[in-house]
C-alpha positions as CSV (number, residue, x, y, z in Angstrom):
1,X,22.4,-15.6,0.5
2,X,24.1,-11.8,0.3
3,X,22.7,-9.6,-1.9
4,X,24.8,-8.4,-5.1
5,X,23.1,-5.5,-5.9
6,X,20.7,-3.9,-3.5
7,X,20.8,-2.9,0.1
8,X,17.9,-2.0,2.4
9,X,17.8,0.0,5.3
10,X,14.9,0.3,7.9
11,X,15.3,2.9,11.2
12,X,14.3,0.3,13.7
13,X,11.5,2.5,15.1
14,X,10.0,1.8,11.3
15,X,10.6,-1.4,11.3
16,X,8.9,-1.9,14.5
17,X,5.8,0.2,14.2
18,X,2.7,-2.1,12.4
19,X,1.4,0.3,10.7
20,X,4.5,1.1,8.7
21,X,5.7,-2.8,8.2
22,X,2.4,-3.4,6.8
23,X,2.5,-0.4,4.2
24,X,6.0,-1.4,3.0
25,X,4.8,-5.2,2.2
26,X,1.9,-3.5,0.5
27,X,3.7,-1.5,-1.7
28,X,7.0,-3.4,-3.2
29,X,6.4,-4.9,-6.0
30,X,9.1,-7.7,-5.7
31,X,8.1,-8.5,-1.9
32,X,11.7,-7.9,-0.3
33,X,9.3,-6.8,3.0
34,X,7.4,-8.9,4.6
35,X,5.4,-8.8,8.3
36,X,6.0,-10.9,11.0
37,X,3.4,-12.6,13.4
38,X,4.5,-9.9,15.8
39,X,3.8,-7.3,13.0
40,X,7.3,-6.4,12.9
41,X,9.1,-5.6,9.7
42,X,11.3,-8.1,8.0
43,X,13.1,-7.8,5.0
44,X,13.4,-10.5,2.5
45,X,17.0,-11.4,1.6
46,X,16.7,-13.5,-1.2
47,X,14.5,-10.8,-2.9
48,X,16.9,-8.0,-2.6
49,X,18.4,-8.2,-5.7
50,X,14.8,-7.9,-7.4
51,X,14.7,-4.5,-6.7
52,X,13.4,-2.1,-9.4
53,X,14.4,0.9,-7.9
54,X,11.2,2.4,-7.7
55,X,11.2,4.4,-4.5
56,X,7.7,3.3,-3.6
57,X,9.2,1.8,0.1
58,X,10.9,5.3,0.4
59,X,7.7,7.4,-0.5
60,X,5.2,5.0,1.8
61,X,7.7,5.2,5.1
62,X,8.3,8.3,7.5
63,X,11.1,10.5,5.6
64,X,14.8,9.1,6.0
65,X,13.6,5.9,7.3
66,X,13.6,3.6,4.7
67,X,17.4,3.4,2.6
68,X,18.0,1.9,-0.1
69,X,21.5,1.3,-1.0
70,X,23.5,0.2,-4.6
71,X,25.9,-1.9,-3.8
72,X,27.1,-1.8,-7.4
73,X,27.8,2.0,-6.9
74,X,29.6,2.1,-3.7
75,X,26.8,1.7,-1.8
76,X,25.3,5.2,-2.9
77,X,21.3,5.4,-2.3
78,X,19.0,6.0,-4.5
């Protein structure tokens, strides 16, 4: 499934680091990240579009790693 509305990027040395992956699947309140057995990052597809907007991924990740994008506004982030 594609998301409609919402976009997420994650730098991959964010995604990658444990510490950070953990924080971000801590924080969301609609669970579009979730950590892997590895403790990688993943993102949650089918919970993109469940996004509030709330900026809590953006404030709880390293500054510019963490994007997220409206797709309903030409991609512009938020």
């Amino acid at each position: 499934m594609s998301s409609l509305f919402i976009a997420v990027e994650v730098a991959p040395e964010a995604a990658g680091d444990p510490a950070v992956a953990a924080k971000l699947a801590e924080v969301c309140p609609v669970d579009i990240y979730a950590v892997d057995a590895g403790g990688a990052l993943q993102i949650v597809d089918e919970n993109l579009d469940e996004c509030v907007l709330c900026r809590l991924c953006i404030d709880a990740a390293p500054a510019g790693t963490v994007v997220v994008r409206r797709l309903y506004d030409d991609g512009a982030p938020i």
